[in-house]
N, C-alpha and C positions, 0 to 999 in steps of 0.2 A: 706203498702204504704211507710212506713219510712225506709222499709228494700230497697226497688226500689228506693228511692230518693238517700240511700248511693253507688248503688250499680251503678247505673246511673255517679252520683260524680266521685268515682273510676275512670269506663270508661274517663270521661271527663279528669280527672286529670293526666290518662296516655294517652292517645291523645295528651294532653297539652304539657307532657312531652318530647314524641316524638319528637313533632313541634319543641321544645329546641334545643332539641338535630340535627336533620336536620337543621336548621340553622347556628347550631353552626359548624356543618361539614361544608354547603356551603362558611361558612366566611371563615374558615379553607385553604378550596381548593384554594379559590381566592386568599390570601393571601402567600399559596405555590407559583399558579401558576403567580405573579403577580413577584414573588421573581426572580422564574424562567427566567419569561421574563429581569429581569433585568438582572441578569448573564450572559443570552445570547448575550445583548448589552452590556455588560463592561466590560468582564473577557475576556482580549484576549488570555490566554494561554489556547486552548483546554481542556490539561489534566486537569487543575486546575476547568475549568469552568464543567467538565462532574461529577468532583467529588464534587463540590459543588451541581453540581443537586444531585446526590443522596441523599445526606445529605438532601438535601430539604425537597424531599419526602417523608423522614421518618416522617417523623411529620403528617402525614397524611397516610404513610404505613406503619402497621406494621410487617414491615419485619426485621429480623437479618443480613444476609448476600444479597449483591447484586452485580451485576457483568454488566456490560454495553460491550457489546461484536458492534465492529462497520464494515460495511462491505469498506475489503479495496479493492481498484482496482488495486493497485501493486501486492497485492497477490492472488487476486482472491479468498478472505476468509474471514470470519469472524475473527478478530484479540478483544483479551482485549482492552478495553480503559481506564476502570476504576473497580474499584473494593474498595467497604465497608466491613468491615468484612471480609472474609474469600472468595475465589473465589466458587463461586457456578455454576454448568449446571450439565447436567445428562450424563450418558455413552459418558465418553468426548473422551475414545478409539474408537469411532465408527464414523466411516465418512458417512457423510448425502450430497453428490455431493459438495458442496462447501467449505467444511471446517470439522474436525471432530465435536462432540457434538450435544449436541439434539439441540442447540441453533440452528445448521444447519438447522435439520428439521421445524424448527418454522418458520424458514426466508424461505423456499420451501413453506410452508404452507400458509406463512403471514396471520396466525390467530393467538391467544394468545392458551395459554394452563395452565390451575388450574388442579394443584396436589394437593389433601388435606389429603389425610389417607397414605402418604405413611412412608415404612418403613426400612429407612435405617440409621441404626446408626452410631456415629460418630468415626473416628480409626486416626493412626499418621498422614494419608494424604486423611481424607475424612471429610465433616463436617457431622455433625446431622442436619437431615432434617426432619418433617412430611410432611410440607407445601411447595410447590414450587408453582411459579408463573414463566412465561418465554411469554411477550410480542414483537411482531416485530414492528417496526418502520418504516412507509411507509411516502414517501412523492412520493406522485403525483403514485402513486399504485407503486412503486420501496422501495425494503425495502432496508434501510441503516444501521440498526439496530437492537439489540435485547437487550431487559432487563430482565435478571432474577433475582429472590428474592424467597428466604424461610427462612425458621423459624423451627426450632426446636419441636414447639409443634401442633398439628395435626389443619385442618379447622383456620388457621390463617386468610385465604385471604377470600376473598368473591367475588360474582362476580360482583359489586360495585366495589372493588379494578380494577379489569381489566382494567375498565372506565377508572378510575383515572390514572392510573400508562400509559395507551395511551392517556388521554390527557396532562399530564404531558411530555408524549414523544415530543410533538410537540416544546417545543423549545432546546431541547435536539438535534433534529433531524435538526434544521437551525443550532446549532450551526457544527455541525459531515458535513453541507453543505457545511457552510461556511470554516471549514480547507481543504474539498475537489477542492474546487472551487483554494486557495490559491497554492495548493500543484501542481496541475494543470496548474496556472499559471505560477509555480517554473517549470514545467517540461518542458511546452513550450519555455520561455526565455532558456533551456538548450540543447533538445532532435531537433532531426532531424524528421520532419512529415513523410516520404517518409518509411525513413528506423527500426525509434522508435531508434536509436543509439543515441549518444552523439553527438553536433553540434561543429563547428571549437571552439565558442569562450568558451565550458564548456570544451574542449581539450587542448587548448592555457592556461587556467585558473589551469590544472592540473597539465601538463608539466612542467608549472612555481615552484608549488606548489613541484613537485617529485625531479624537478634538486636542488632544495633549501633544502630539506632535505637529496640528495645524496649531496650536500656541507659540509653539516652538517657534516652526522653520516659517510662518506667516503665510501656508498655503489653504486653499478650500476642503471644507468638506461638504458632501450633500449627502442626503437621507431620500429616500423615496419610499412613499408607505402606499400600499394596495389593501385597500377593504374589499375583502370577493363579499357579494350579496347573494348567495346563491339559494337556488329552492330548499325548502325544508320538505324531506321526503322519512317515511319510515324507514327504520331498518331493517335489513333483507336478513334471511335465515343464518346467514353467518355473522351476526354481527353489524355489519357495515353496510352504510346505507350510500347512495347515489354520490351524494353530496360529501365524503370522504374519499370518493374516485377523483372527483373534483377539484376538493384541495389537491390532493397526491398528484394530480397532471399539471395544477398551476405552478407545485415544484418544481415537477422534472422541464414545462416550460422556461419559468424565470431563470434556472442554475444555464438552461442552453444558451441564453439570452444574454448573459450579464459575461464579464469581464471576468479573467481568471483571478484579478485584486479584489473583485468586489464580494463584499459580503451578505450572504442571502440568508436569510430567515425566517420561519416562521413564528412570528413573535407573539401573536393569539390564535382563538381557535379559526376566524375566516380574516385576518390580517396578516400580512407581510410585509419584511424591510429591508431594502437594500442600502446598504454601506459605501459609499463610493467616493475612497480617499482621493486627494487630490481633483476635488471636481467640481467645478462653479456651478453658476444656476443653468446658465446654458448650455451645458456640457449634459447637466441632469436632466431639464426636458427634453432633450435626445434621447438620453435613457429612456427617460418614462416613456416617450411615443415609443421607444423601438420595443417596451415592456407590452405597449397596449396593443400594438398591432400585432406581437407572437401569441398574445393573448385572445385577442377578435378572428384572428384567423384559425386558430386550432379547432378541430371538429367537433365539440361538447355537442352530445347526444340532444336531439332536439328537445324543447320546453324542460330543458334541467342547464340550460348556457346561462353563468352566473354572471352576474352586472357587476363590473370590476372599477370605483370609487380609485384615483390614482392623486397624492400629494405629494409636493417634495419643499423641502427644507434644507439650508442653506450655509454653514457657520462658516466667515462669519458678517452679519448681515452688511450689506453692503449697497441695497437698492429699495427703493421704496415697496410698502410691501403690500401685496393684495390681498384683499378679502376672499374667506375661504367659504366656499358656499355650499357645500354639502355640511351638514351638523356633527354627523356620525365621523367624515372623515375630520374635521376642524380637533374633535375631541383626540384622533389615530394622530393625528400631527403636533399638537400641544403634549402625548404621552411622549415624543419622542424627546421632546424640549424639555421636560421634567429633569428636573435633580435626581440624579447628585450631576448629572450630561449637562450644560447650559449650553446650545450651536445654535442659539438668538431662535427670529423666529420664522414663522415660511414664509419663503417668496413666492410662492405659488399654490393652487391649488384648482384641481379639474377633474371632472367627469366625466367619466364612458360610460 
């Protein structure tokens, strides 16, 4: 009986013990995620607030390295955001449709994924791993994110952690919202809807910005302005008619066409301008031909192929300058010379 009364105790004692200890983990978590929520309301610099999460977490995971991988919509990928320790994901040579990395496959998945017996040791550009963990980040069933974490020594994680490290995501994931929502609003005040190009006043704001350091440093700028002429057709039952398919192709043409420095816009409703720092005259009628031939060659639907009017201009003037012979376009080239911009006046001017 005396040996059952201790052996009872025992049990009891580590029962007891337990209870302790889950307790002491739920204060733990609260107190993470309580941390959490504050960072996401008072840390306005993104990067600063996504690496304070990590840090957070640690105190509650134990993980070595971790890596916040966030999905962007400029690039159509998963990009780094932040990173503790050492950058950590798996076959990061290997593309998963969105981006390379396993981190890929997880965000396809949007399931979590526990590695625990794995075995690859550590070299000049690889860490030691036994344990990886590689959670996705959903809000509203959209993943925005992936968090990975391992550790050096085998069975680190559990499947506990999982829990934790996705409910710890959730104000990780307002905050990754909230620069998305921001960035978005940056884009709209600057891009054009129709065509996804630059609008007049991020154009006008460039210009300024390109003639001010060709003052400076005493290098060229050139402009090249496109009048599309295109038919006037009615609008079709949604709205939008032939000749706004139009515009939107001469977009997505010029941005294929032009230099990653160059600045494209849609600066009226059938006119376009490119910005092309550092670039003499004859630098820019290379442009313009290589604009007019991506332009002449593209398929526009028969009798709706718009007559595309092509000028460029010059700052700062520097060669005798010819007479512009289209009206319409004379007018698209003199608006680009307008004040408060002065980049002299065109050295050219031609029709397609």
């Amino acid at each position: 009986m005396f040996g059952s009364a201790i052996s009872i105790n025992r049990k009891l004692m580590g029962i007891l013990a337990k209870s302790r200890s889950a307790a002491a983990s739920v204060v733990s978590e609260s107190d993470v995620l309580a941390e959490l929520g504050r960072i996401a309301q008072t840390v306005t610099d993104p990067v600063e607030a996504f690496q304070q999460a990590l840090l957070q977490m640690r105190a509650v995971v134990p993980y070595e390295n971790a890596t916040l991988f966030l999905w962007s919509r400029d690039t159509q990928s998963l990009e780094e955001a932040a990173t503790v320790g050492s950058r950590v994901d798996l076959i990061g040579h290997v593309r998963f449709g969105r981006s390379a990395g396993f981190s890929s496959w997880v965000a396809q998945q949007r399931k979590p994924v526990l590695l625990n017996d794995l075995h690859r040791e550590g070299g000049p550009d690889a860490v030691a791993l036994r344990s990886f963990l590689s959670v996705p980040l959903l809000v509203q069933g959209e993943v925005v994110g992936v968090i990975n974490m391992s550790h050096s020594r085998p069975s680190a994680f559990e499947e506990e952690t999982v829990a934790r490290v996705a409910l710890f995501g959730f104000p990780i994931a307002s905050v990754a919202m909230r620069s998305v929502l921001r960035r978005d609003r940056e884009r709209m005040a600057t891009t054009d809807t129709l065509t996804s190009l630059y609008n007049k006043r991020h154009f006008d704001h460039s210009l300024e910005v390109e003639v001010g350091r060709a003052k400076r440093y005493g290098h060229k700028v050139s402009v090249v302005v496109l009048d599309v002429d295109r038919p006037r057709e009615p609008k079709t039952k949604n709205g939008g008619g032939s000749g706004e398919q139009i515009l939107s192709d001469m977009g997505r043409l010029l941005k294929r066409s032009a230099r990653g420095t160059d600045c494209i816009a849609r600066y009226g409703y059938d006119e376009f301008r490119i910005l092309l720092p550092h670039t003499d005259e004859t630098r820019a009628k290379v442009a313009a031909e290589r604009f007019r031939n991506v332009v002449e060659k593209h398929a526009f639907p028969r009798r709706k192929r718009p007559t595309v009017h092509i000028g460029i201009a010059t700052y700062p003037v520097d060669s005798t300058l010819a007479p512009v012979s289209v009206p319409n376009l004379e007018r698209a080239v003199e608006a680009v010379l307008a004040p408060p911009v002065d980049i002299g006046a065109p050295t050219e001017a031609a029709a397609s």
